[in-house]
N, C-alpha and C positions, 0 to 999 in steps of 0.2 A: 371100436376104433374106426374112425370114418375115413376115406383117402380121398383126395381130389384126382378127378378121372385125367388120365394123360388128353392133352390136344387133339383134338383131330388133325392128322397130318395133313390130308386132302382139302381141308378149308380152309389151311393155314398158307400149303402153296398153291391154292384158287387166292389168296387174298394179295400172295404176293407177287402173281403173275399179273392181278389186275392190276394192282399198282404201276409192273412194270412198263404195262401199257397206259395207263393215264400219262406216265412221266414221258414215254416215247414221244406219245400225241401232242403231246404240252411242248414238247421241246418243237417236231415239226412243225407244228403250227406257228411257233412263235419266229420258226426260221423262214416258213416258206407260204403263210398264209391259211388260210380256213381251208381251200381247195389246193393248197401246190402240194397235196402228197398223199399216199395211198397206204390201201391197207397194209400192202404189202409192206410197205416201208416201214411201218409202224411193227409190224411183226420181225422186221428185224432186228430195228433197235433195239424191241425189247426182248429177242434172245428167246423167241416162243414161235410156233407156229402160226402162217394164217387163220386155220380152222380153230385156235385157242382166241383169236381176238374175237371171230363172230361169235364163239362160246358166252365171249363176256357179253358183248356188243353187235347189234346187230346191222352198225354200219358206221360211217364214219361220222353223221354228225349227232348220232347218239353217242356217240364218243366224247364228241367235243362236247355235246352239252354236258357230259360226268366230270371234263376235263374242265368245264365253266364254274358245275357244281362244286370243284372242289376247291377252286381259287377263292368261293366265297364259304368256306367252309367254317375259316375261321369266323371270319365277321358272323353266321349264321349263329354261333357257340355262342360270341358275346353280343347278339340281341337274342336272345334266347334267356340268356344269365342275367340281364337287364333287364329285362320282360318281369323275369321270374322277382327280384328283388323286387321292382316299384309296386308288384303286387302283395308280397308280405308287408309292405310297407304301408300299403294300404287297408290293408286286414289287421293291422296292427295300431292304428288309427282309429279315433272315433267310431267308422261304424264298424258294424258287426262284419260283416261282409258289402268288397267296392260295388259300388252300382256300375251296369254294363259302362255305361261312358263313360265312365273314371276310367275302366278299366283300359277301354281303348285308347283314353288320350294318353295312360300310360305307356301303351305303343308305338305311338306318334313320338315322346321321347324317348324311348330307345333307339328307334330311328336314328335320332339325331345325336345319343350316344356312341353311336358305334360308325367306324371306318369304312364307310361305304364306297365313299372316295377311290381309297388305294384298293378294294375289290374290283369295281369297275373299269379302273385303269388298267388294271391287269389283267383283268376278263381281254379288253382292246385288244391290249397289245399279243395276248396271244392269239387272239384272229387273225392278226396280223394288222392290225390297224385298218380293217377294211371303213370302205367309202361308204358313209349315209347309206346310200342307196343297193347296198348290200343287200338283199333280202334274205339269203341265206345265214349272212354272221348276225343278223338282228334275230332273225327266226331261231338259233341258234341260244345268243344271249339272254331271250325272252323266255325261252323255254325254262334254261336251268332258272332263273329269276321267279318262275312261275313253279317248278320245284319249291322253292325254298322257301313260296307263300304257303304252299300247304303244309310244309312241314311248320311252321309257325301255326298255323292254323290247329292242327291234331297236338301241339303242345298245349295251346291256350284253350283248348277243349276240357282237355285233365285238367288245368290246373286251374280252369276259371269254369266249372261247368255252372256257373251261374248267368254264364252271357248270352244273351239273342245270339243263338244260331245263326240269320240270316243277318243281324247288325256284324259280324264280326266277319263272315263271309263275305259281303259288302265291301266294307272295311276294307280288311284286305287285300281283294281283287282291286279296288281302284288304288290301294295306294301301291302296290307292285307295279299294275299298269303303269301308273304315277311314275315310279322310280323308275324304271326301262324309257320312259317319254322322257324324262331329263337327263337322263345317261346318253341317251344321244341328242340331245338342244347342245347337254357340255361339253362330249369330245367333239362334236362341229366346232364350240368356239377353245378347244383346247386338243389339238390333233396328234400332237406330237409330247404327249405327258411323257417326262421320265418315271423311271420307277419308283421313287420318289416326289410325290404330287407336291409340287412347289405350292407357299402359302397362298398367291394370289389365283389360282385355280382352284386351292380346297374351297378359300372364302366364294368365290362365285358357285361350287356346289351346295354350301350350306345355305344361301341366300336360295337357289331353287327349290332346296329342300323344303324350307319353311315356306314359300309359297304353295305347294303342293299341302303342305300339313294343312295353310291356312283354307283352305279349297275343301278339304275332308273334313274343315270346324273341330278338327283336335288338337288345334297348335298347343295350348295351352293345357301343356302333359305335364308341367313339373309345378 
C-alpha cells in the first residue's frame, strides 16, 4: 500500500507569504505609484517581516516585476493553451509534422487570441499610470514582458522540438519587443483605461497588433 507523502509545511508558508507580498505590492503600487512606497510598507501589509520580503525579493522593483508577472499570468496560461491546440491541430493535418513557419505563424494567432489588452491595462495601472517617459515603470513592464517570452520560449521547445532554434528565438524577441513598443504608442493614446478596456481602445489595440504581426510576415496564423 502506497501513501501520498504529507506537504511540506515550509513551502507551503513560503508560498503563502509570497503571495502575501505580491498582493501588498500590487495594492501599493496601484495606490501610490511604482515609487510612492517602501519595503517596509509592503512588509506590513503583508503581516511578515522586512527580512522575509528580501528573502523573497531582492528589492522593490524585482517585486513589481513578479507583481507584473503575475497580472499577465493568466493571459500567459491562455496563449500557452493556444500555442499548444493550433499545434496539434497542425500535426493532425496533412503533414506529418508543421514546418517551423507554420508553426510560428501559429504563434502570431495566439497572439491575437488571447487578452493582452486587459493585461496591459492592468500592468498600467498598477504602476500607477506612470508617464511615457517613466524609465523605471517601462524598465519594469519590459522586464516581466520579457519573462514571459522565455517562458513561451522553453514551452515551444518541448513541444515543437522540430523548430529553428534561432527562427523562434528571433521570433520571439522581436515580437515581445513588438508588444512592449505598442503598449506604450497605446496607453499614450488611451491614458486613463478603466478596468474594463472599452471597445474602441481594444479595437485600436488589435489594429497595432496586426501591424506588428504584419512586420514579423506571420500575420497569416489561422
Amino acid at each position: 500500500m502506497t501513501t501520498t507523502p504529507p506537504p511540506d509545511g515550509r513551502s507551503a508558508l513560503r508560498a503563502e507569504r509570497r503571495l502575501a507580498i505580491l498582493d501588498a505590492a500590487r495594492a501599493l503600487a496601484t495606490e501610490h505609484g511604482s515609487d510612492g512606497f517602501t519595503v517596509d510598507q509592503v512588509a506590513a501589509r503583508a503581516a511578515v517581516s522586512r527580512r522575509t520580503v528580501f528573502n523573497h525579493f531582492a528589492g522593490l522593483d524585482q517585486l513589481l516585476v513578479a507583481v507584473c508577472e503575475q497580472l499577465l499570468a493568466e493571459t500567459t496560461t491562455e496563449l500557452l493553451d493556444e500555442v499548444d491546440r493550433r499545434i496539434a491541430a497542425l500535426r493532425e493535418g496533412a503533414r506529418p509534422a508543421p514546418a517551423g513557419r507554420t508553426v510560428l505563424a501559429a504563434i502570431a494567432g495566439a497572439a491575437r487570441g488571447v487578452d493582452l489588452a486587459t493585461a496591459i491595462a492592468s500592468i498600467h495601472r498598477v504602476l500607477g499610470a506612470p508617464a511615457p517617459a517613466d524609465e523605471r515603470a517601462q524598465h519594469i513592464s519590459r522586464t516581466a514582458f520579457e519573462h514571459v517570452g522565455g517562458r513561451l520560449r522553453e514551452h515551444l521547445q518541448q513541444r515543437a522540438p522540430d523548430l529553428d532554434a534561432l527562427d523562434l528565438e528571433l521570433t520571439l524577441a522581436l515580437m515581445f519587443s513588438g508588444i512592449t513598443t505598442l503598449a506604450d504608442r497605446w496607453l499614450e493614446q488611451h491614458p486613463d483605461l478603466p478596468p474594463d478596456v472599452p471597445a474602441a481602445a481594444r479595437a485600436d489595440w488589435e489594429r497595432l497588433l496586426d501591424r506588428l504581426l504584419g512586420h514579423l510576415r506571420v500575420g497569416d496564423a489561422d
